[in-house]
C-alpha positions as CSV (number, residue, x, y, z in Angstrom):
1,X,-6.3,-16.4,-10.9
2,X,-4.8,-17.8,-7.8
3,X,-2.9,-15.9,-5.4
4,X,0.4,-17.2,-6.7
5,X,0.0,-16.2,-9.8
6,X,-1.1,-12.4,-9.0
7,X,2.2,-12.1,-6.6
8,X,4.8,-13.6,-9.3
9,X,3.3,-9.9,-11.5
10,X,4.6,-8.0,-9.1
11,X,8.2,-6.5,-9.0
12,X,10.4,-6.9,-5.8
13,X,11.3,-3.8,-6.4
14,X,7.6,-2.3,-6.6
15,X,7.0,-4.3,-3.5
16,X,10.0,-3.0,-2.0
17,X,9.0,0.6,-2.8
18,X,5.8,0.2,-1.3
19,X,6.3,-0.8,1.8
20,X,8.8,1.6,2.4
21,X,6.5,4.2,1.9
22,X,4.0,2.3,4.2
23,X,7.3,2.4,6.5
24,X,5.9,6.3,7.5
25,X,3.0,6.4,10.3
26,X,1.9,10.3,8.8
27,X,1.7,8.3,5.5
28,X,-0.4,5.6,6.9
29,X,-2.9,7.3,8.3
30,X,-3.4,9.4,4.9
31,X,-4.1,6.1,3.9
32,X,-6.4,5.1,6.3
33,X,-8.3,8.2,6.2
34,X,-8.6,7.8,2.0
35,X,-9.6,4.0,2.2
36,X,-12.5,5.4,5.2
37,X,-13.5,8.7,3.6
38,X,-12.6,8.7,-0.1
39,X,-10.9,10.8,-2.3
40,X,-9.4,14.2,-1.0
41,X,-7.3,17.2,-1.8
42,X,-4.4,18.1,0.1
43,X,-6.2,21.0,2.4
44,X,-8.9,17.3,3.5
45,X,-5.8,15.6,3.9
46,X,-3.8,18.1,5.9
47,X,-6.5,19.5,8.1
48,X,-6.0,16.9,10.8
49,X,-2.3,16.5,10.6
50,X,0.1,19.0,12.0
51,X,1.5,19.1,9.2
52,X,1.9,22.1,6.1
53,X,0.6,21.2,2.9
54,X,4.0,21.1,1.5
55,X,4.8,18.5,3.6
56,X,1.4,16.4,2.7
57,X,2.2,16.8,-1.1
58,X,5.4,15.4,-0.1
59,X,4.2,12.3,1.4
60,X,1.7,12.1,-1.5
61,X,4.4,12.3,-3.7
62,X,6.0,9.6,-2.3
63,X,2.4,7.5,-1.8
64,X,2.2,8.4,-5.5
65,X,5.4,6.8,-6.9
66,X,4.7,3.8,-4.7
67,X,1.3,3.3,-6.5
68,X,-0.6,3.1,-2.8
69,X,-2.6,6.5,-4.2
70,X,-3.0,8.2,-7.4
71,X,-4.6,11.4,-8.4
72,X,-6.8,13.2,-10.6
73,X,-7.4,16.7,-11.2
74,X,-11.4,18.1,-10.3
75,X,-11.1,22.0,-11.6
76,X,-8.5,24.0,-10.0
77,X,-7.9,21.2,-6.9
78,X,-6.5,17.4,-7.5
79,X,-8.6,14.8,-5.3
80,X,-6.3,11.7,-4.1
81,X,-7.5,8.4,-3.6
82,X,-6.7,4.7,-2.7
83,X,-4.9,2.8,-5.4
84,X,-7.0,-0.2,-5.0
85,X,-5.6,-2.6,-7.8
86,X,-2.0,-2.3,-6.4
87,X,-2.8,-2.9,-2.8
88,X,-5.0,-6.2,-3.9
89,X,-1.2,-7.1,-5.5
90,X,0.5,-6.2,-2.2
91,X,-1.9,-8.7,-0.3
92,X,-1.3,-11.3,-3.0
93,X,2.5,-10.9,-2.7
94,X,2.1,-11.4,1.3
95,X,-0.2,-14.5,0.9
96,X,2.3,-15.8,-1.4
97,X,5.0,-16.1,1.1
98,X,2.6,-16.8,3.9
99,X,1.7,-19.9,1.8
100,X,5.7,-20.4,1.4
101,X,5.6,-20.2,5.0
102,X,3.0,-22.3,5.7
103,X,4.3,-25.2,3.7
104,X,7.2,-25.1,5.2
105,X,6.2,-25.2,8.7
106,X,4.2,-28.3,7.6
107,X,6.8,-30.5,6.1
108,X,9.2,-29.2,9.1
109,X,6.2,-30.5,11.8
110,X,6.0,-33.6,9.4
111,X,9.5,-34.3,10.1
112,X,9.9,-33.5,13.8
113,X,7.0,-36.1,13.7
114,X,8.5,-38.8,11.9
């Protein structure tokens, strides 16, 4: 499957509501910290943010209905971790227009040229 083909599966709208939950720098390091470390519960996730746990389930929350994490529960706690599969369809939907971008450039060059 080539990059094209992944990006045109994904939603506008799914896109949209992604990166507006990457639009959060408290919400992007949760995610770097899950991508370096792995799955972890809210107390992991809030002990090096000044933050409340409240406030981390929150962002979670909003991490959650973006598909950027997803969780599962592990006895009494719930672990979160990277949503792998939809960030892969992120990166195909930005290659996709970097490709549209790229074409461009080149047939605008390929004028000038002319």
């Amino acid at each position: 499957m080539n990059h094209a083909t992944s990006a045109r599966t994904v939603r506008p709208a799914t896109v949209a509501l992604a990166f507006a939950a990457l639009g959060d720098p408290r919400r992007l390091r949760m995610l770097q910290r899950l991508s370096r470390e792995g799955p972890q519960n809210i107390t992991s996730l809030a002990a090096r943010v000044d933050i409340s746990h409240q406030a981390v389930s929150k962002h979670l929350r909003v991490l959650e209905k973006a598909r950027l994490v997803s969780s599962m529960r592990a006895g009494r706690d719930r672990m979160w971790s990277l949503e792998c599969n939809h960030l892969a369809d992120l990166h195909a939907f930005l290659n996709d227009i970097s490709g549209q971008w790229d074409l461009a450039l080149a047939s605008l060059r390929k004028m000038v040229e002319s």
